[in-house]
Every structure is written in C-alpha cells, then in structure tokens.
ZAFIPA-479901 format. One line per field, with one value per residue (C-alpha): residue in three letters; x, z, y. Coordinates in steps of 0.02 Angstrom, whole numbers, plus 50000, padded with zeros to 5 digits. Last residue first. Layout:
BEGIN
type [ALA; ...];
px [X; ...];
pz [Z; ...];
py [Y; ...];
***
This chain:
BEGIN
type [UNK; UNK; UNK; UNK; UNK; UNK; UNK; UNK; UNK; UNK; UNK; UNK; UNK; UNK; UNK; UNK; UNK; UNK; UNK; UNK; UNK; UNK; UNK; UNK; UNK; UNK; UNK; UNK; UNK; UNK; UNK; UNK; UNK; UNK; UNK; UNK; UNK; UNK; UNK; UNK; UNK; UNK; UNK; UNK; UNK; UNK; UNK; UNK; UNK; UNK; UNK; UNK; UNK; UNK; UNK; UNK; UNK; UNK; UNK; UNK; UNK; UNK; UNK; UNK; UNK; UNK; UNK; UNK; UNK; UNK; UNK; UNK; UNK; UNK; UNK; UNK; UNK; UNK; UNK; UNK; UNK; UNK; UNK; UNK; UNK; UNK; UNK; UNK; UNK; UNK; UNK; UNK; UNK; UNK; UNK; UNK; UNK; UNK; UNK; UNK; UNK; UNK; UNK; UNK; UNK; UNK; UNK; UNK; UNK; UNK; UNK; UNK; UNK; UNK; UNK; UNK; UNK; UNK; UNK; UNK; UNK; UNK; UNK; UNK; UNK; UNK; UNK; UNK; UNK; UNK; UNK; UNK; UNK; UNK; UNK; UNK; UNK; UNK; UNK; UNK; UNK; UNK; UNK; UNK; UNK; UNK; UNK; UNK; UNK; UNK; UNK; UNK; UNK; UNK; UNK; UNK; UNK; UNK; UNK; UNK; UNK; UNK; UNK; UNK; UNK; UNK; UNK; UNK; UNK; UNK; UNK; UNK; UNK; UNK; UNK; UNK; UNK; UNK; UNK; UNK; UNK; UNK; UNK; UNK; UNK; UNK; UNK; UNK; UNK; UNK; UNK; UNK; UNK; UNK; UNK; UNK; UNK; UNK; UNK; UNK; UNK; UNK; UNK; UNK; UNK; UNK; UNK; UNK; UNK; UNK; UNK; UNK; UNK; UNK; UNK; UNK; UNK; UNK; UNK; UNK; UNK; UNK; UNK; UNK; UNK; UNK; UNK; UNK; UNK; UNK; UNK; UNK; UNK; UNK; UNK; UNK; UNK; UNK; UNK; UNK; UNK; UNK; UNK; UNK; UNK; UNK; UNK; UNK; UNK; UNK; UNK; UNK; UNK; UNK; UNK; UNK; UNK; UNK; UNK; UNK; UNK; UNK; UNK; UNK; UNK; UNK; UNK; UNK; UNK; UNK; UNK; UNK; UNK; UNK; UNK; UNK; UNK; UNK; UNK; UNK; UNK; UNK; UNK; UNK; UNK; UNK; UNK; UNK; UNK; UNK; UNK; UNK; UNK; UNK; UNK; UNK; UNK; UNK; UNK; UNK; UNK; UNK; UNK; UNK; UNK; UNK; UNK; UNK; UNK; UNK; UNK; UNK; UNK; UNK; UNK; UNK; UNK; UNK; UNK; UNK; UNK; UNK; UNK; UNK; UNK; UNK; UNK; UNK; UNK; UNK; UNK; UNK; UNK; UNK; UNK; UNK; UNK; UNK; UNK; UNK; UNK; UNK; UNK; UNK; UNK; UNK; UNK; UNK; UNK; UNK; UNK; UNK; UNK; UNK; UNK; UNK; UNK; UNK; UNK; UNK; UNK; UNK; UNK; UNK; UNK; UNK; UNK; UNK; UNK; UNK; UNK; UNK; UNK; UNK; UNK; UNK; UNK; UNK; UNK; UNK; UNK; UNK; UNK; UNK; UNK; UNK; UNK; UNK; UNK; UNK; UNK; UNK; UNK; UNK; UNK; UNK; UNK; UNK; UNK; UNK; UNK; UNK; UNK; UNK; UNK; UNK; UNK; UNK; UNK; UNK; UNK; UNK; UNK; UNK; UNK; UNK; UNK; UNK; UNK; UNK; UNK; UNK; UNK; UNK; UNK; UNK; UNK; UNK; UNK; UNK; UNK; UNK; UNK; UNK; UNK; UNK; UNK; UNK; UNK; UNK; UNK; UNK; UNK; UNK; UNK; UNK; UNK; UNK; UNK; UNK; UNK; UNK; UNK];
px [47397; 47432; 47540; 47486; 47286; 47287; 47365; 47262; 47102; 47157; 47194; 47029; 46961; 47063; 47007; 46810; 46865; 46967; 46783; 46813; 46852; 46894; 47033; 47218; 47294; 47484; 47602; 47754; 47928; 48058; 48244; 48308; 48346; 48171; 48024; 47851; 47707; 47750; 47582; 47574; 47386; 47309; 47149; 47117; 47154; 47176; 47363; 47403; 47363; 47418; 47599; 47616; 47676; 47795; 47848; 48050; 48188; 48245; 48400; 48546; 48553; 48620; 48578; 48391; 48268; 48160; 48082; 47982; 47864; 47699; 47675; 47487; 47306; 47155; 46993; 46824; 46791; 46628; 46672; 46561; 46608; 46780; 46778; 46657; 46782; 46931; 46845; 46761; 46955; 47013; 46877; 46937; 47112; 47091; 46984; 47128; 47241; 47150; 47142; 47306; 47359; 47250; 47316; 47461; 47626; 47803; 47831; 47777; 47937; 48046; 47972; 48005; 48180; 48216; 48151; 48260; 48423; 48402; 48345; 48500; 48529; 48429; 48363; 48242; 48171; 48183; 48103; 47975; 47930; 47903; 47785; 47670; 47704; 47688; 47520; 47622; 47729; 47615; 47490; 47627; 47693; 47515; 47503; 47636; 47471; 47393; 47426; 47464; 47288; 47181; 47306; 47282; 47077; 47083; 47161; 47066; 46910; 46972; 46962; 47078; 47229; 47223; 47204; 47098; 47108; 46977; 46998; 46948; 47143; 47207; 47177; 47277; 47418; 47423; 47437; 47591; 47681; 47666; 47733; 47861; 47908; 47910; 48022; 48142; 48153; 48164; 48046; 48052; 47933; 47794; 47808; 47730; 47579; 47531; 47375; 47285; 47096; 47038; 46869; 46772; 46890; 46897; 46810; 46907; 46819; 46891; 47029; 46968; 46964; 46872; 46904; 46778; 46773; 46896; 46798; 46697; 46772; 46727; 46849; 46956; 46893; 47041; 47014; 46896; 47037; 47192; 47129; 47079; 47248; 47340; 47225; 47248; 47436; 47427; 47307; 47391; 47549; 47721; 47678; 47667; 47538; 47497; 47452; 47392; 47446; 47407; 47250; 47336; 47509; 47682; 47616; 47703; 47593; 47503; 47327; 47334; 47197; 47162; 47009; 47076; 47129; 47098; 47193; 47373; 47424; 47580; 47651; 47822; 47956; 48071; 48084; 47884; 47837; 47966; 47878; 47712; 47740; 47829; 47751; 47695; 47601; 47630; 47664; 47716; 47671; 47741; 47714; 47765; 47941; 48124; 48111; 48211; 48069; 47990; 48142; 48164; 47998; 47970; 48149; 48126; 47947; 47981; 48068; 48136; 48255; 48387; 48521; 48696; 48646; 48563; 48389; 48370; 48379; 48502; 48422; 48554; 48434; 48359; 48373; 48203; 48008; 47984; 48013; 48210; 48178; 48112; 48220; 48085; 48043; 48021; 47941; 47775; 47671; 47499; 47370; 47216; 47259; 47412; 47379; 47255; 47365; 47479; 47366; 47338; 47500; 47570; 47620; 47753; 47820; 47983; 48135; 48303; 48379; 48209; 48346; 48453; 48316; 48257; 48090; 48158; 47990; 48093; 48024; 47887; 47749; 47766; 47723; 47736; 47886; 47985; 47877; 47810; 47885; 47747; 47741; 47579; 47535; 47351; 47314; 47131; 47086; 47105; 47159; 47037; 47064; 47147; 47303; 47261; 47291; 47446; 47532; 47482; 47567; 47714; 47709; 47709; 47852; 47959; 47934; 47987; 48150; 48163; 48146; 48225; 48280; 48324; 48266; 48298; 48467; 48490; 48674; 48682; 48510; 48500; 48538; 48518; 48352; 48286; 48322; 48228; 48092; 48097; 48107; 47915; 47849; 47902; 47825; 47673; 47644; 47659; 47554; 47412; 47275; 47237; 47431; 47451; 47321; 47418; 47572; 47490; 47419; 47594; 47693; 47879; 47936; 48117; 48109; 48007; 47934; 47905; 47815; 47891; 47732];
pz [53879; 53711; 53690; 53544; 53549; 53734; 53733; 53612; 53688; 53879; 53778; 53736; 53887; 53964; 53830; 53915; 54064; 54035; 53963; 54026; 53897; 53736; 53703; 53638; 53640; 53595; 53576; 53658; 53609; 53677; 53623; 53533; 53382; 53375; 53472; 53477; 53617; 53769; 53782; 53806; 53895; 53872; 53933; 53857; 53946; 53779; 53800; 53891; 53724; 53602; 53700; 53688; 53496; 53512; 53671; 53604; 53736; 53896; 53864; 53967; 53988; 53799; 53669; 53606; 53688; 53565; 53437; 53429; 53564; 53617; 53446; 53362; 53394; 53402; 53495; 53479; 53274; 53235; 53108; 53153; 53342; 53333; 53217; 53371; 53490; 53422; 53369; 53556; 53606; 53468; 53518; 53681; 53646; 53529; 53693; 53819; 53706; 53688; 53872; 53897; 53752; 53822; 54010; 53919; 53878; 53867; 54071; 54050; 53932; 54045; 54202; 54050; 54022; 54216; 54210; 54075; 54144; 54324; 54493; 54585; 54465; 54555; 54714; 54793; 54625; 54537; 54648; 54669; 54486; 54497; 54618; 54549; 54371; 54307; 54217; 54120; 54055; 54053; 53941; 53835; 53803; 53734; 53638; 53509; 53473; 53375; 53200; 53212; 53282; 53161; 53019; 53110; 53118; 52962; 52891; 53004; 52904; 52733; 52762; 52696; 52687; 52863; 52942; 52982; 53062; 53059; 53182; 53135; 53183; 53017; 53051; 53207; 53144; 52996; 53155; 53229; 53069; 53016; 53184; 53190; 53014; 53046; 53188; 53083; 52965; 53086; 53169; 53193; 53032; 53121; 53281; 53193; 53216; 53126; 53220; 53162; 53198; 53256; 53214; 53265; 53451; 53526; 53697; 53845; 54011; 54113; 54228; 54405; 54577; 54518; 54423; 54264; 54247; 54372; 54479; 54561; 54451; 54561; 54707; 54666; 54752; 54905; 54907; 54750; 54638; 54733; 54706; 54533; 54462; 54585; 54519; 54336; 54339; 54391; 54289; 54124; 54163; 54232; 54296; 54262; 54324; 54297; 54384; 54275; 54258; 54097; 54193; 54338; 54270; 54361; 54533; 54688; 54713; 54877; 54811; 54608; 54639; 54506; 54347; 54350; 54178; 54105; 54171; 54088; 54100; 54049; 54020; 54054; 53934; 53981; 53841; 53825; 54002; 53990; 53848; 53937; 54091; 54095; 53898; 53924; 54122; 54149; 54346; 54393; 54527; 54518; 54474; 54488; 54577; 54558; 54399; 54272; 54192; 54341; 54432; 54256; 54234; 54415; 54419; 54238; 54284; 54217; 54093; 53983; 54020; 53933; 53842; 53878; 54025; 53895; 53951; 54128; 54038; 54179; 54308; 54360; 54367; 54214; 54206; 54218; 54200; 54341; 54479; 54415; 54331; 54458; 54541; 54640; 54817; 54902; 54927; 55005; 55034; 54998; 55136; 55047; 55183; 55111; 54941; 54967; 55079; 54951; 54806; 54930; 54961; 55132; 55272; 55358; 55194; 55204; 55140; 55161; 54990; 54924; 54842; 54788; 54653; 54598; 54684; 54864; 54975; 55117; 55176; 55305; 55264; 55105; 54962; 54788; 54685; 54716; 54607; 54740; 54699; 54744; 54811; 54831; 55009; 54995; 54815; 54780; 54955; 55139; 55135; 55270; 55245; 55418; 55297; 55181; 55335; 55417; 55265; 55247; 55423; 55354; 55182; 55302; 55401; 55259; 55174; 55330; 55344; 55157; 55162; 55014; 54935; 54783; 54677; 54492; 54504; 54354; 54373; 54558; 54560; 54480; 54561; 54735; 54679; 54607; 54764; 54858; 54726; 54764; 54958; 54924; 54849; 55011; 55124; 55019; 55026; 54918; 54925; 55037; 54896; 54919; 54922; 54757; 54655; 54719; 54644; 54453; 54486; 54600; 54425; 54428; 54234; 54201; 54053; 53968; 53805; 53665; 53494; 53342; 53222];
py [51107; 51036; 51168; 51253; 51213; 51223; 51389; 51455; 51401; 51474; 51637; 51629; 51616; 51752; 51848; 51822; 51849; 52011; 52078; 52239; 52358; 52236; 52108; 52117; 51963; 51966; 51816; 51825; 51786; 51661; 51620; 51476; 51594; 51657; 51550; 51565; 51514; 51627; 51712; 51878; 51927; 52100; 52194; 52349; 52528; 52591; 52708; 52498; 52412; 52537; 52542; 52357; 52340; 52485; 52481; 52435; 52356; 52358; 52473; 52474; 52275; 52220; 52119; 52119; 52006; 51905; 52013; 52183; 52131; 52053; 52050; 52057; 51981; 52086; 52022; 51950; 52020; 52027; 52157; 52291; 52249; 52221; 52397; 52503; 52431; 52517; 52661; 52712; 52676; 52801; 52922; 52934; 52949; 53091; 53160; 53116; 53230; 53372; 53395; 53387; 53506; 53626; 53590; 53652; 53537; 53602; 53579; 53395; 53373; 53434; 53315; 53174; 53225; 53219; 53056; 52985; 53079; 52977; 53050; 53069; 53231; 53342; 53283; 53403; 53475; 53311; 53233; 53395; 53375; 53178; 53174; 53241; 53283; 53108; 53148; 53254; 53143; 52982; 53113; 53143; 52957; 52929; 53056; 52968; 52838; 52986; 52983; 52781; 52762; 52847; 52734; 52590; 52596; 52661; 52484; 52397; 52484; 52450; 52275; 52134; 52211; 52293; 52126; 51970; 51806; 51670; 51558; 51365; 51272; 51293; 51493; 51497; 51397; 51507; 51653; 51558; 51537; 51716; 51757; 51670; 51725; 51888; 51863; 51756; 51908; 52053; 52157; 52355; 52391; 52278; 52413; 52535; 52435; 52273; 52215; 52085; 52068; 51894; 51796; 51649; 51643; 51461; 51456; 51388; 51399; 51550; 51490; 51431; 51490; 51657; 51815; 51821; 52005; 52089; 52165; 52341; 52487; 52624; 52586; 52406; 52243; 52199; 51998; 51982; 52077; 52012; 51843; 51852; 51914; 51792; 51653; 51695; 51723; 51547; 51464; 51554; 51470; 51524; 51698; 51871; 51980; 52163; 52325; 52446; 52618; 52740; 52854; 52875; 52898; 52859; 52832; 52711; 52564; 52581; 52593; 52514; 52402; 52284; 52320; 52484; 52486; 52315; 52174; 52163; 51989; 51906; 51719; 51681; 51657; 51794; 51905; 51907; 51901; 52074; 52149; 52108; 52172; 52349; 52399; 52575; 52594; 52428; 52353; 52198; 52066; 51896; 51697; 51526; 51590; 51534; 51453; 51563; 51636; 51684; 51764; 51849; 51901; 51980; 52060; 52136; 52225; 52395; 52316; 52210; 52067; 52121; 52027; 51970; 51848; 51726; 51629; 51697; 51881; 51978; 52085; 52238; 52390; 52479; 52671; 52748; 52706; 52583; 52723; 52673; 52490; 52366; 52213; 52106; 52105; 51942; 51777; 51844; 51703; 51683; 51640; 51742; 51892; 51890; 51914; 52037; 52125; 52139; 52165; 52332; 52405; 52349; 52438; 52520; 52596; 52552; 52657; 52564; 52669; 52789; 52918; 52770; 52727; 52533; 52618; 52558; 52482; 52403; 52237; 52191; 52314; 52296; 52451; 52409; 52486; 52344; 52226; 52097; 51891; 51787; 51604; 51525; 51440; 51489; 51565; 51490; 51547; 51505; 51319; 51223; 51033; 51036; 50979; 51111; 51252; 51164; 51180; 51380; 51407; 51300; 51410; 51573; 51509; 51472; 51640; 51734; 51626; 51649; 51843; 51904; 52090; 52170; 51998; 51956; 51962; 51842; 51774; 51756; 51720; 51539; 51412; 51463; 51554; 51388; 51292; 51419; 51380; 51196; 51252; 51331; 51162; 51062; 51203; 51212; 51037; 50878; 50726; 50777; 50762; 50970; 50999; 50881; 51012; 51146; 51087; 51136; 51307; 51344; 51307; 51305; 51327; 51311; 51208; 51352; 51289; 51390; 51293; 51245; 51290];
***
C-alpha cells in the first residue's frame, strides 16, 4: 500500500536524541516550531493563546539541564500544545465558550503539572470545540483550509499536523482525538479509561472521558502519555501499562478482529479501498485478520453492539448534567444549540434508564474481551474515521467508528498510515482493558512494517 507521510512532521522523540549528544538543544529545536507557527497559524488557528517568551525561557532552563548531563525526565525540553479545556496556571483556561472569556484557573490541571514538573514546556493553549462537545472554533485542516479538522481536539491536531508542535494534549469523550489525529496526519492515543488523570480538565462524562495524546510519532505521544502518568499517577487506577522512557518493544500481532461498525456504510469507494489495501498488507506481512464473515461470533459481537452502541450518547448526556444544567440555566443561549439539546435530552432519561444503560454496557465490554479471548485474537482493527476530512468547518465530522472504542473504555491508537485523495486517514487499534502497553507494541510493529520506521 501507498503509505501517509506527513512532510510537516517535527518530532521531539527524534531531536532529543541530538540534545543528549550536544548537537542540537531544546532552545534551537523549540524556535523550529516557532518558525512553524509563523508559517503556518494564520491559516490553521490552531492555538487560542501563546506564550513564546515563556516557552523560550523554559527550553533555555531545560538546555542548561542536558548540558549538566542532568535532563529531568523522558519529556525535558518537549514542546506541548494544552487543550483549552485543561486548567494552566499561567494562561487563561476559556472552554472555546465566551461565557469562560479571560478565565484562569490559577493553577494547573494535573498532566500539566506533570508535564512541567518533568521539564516540558508549555507552548500554548490549543483551539477546543465549545466545552469540547459544541460548536467548533476557527481551526482550519493543515492539509486543505476548506475542511475540518475534527474535533474536540482540532487545535492540538492541526498545530501538530502542520508542524508547529511534536505533540499535544486532547481530550475524547466520543471521537475528540482520534478523528482529529486521523484528519490531521498525526498519530493518536486514547489510554484506557482512567489510565491518565483527568483532575483539572473541565467534565463532560466521568465514566466516557479520557484524556488523549496526539503527536507526530508513536515515541512521542508515548513519552508525554507515560510521563504524565508516572509524574501525577491517577487515584484508583495506579498506571498506564507499559509507560516508561521508551516505546513498548515491537511484537507483531498473530491475530486481528475487524471491525465494520455502522460506520462501514458511511465510507466511500477510495476509502474502502484504503482500507482493504492496508489490512492485505497486514495479512502478507504474517497477521491473521478476521471479521464477521468468517466467525459467527464477531458477527454477534457487532450485532450485540450495534443494538446498544446509541446508549452511549445517553449516558454522556446525562452524565453531563453537572455543570451543564446550571450553564444553561445562568446563560441561556450563550451556551451553544448542541449543548442545550443534550441538557434536554438528559431531562428525558430516569435514573432507571441510567442504570440500565451502564449494565448493557457492561456486558458488552465483558463480550468484547470474552470474543478476543475465545478467538485468540490481540486486538480489533477498523477506521479511525469515516474518510479523510469532509469539506467544511461547522461540522467535525462522523463518531461512528471511534464511539465503540471510547463507550468501552479500551485503549486506542490512529495511526496515520493510508491516504484518500492526497489526504490522510487513520488506522484504528482497538486493544483490551489495560493492556495500552501491550497495543502500543503493536502499533509500534505496524508502523515499522509500513513506514519502515
């Protein structure tokens, strides 16, 4: 297959390596990004607000650090774009709403601190849908200004995609970073729920909200996942599995289960194809991949999920009640039309119906890696999106083929391997409760097998 390749890509994983040998620094590879922004922004408008003076003195504090041979983690000197829904004690926290306009938190959220205390440096805040579930803000696709470039997270993939930062924070609670690492070329990561701490990132849905990581290369989004999860930990969940200095080991999957979804009736020809092409790669390359025509059981496994993967938009809704009810309440019509239809839509659900609804989700997860295991399957393979980015900014796009990944709780990657009209498109990883480590060694296989990486 005609493998993606971004020519914008800025990679902190791959500089880092000349800061330790003293032939770049982190000042040096900071002003390449600032050089990126000044090319770039004016048509993207990835970022709500920038700090470069700030930005510059933390790289020159981090400089001085590998030169004394003493860097202070595996992200020291990185530059990281911070969703704008994630509290920073040094720049206004806004929501992408006018009703939080100049609002700052006084402190930082805690992958923040983590990131900071680890010698990062905090680039900037990045454009975020409204509360990262409403009307989309004015981020342009790096790759065509006419289309979107999804959302929640658009400010983080775009400024990624378009070279101005290695990496970012986003947030999924539906499809927020893999959709957009999809449309923008960048590689995505949605840890399993909880696996990253989620203090000081404005709600949606406790039990739907992940925070995620988009970067240029698997080794970066990898090292910011891993940092903030040994720097901060995460209550009653512990750590990400596998986080460390260093990418999982690569480990070719024996056996994949395809996922069609309802999403599969959204895609075009081309995309089809794509995707065809990318999973006979797969198979020529020693992975066996299987789907719902070749066992009866995948097929049930879709079918349980179809009937009940709509719930999922339900429990966000009503999970949202708090704050979102007393927004609305306070600010009427300031809070967008999408919102206020959710906050209508929680008011038609009974704690019942709640109830009810995390238990069909229960036993779907308990299905989903009951069949892997029958099977001997090591994870599920599918989209990371409809199709490359559709036209237009309004809308950022269809859930469909991310939705059953974040309503699990599973870790995700998108990998930006495939191509559609000269535009990118993620490939999907789907993995199993807590074993992000062991995914994120697969997805280090599949990389390295398409890219030569």
């Amino acid at each position: 297959m005609k493998a993606w390749r971004n020519p914008n890509v800025v990679s902190f994983a791959q500089a880092v390596r000349g800061f330790v040998a003293g032939k770049d620094t982190p000042r040096d590879f900071l002003e390449r990004c600032i050089a990126g922004v000044g090319k770039s922004e004016a048509g993207v408008k990835a970022f709500v607000t920038l700090d470069l003076e700030a930005a510059r003195k933390a790289a020159d504090a981090s400089g001085k650090r590998y030169k004394a041979g003493r860097p202070l983690s595996m992200v020291d000197g990185c530059p990281v774009g911070i969703k704008d829904i994630m509290a920073t004690s040094d720049l206004p926290t806004q929501m992408g709403s006018p009703v939080f306009k100049g609002w700052n938190s006084g402190q930082d959220c805690a992958a923040v601190y983590a990131l900071r205390r680890g010698g990062a440096v905090i680039f900037g805040k990045t454009v975020t849908t409204e509360f990262a579930v409403g009307y989309s803000g004015p981020t342009t696709n790096p790759f065509d200004a006419t289309r979107t470039p999804g959302g929640s997270s658009s400010g983080t993939a775009a400024g990624v995609g378009a070279g101005m930062i290695p990496v970012g924070l986003g947030t999924q609670t539906q499809g927020s970073t893999l959709r957009p690492a999809s449309y923008c070329g960048a590689v995505g990561f949605k840890p399993t729920l909880g696996a990253l701490n989620m203090a000081g990132v404005h709600p949606l849905s406790a039990t739907n909200d992940h925070l995620g990581v988009i970067g240029a290369t698997l080794e970066d989004v990898w090292r910011v996942a891993s940092q903030i999860s040994l720097g901060v930990g995460s209550p009653g969940y512990g750590f990400l599995d596998g986080a460390g200095a260093t990418l999982p080991a690569a480990v070719r999957p024996r056996k994949l289960i395809r996922l069609h979804t309802r999403g599969w009736n959204e895609t075009d020809a081309a995309t089809r194809a794509a995707f065809e092409d990318a999973l006979q790669s797969l198979v020529a390359a020693g992975v066996e991949v299987l789907g719902q025509s070749d066992d009866p059981r995948i097929a049930a496994f879709e079918t349980a999920m179809e009937r009940d993967i709509d719930s999922a938009l339900d429990i966000v809704a009503y999970e949202m009640q708090w704050p979102f009810q007393d927004y609305v309440a306070r600010h009427g019509d300031a809070i967008g039309e999408r919102i206020r239809g959710l906050m209508a839509r929680a008011n038609r659900i009974t704690p019942a119906d709640y109830v009810a609804m995390l238990e069909k989700r229960r036993a779907i997860r308990a299905q989903c890696m009951e069949l892997a295991r029958v099977i001997g399957a090591d994870a599920y393979v599918t989209l990371a999106a409809s199709g490359p980015a559709p036209k237009g900014l309004a809308h950022s796009g269809s859930r469909s083929f991310i939705v059953p990944g974040s309503w699990l709780g599973f870790p995700a990657f998108a990998l930006p391997l495939m191509q559609v009209d000269g535009l990118p498109l993620g490939l999907q990883l789907l993995g199993l409760d807590r074993q992000d480590g062991a995914l994120c060694g697969y997805a280090h296989w599949v990389m390295r097998e398409f890219l030569g990486d």
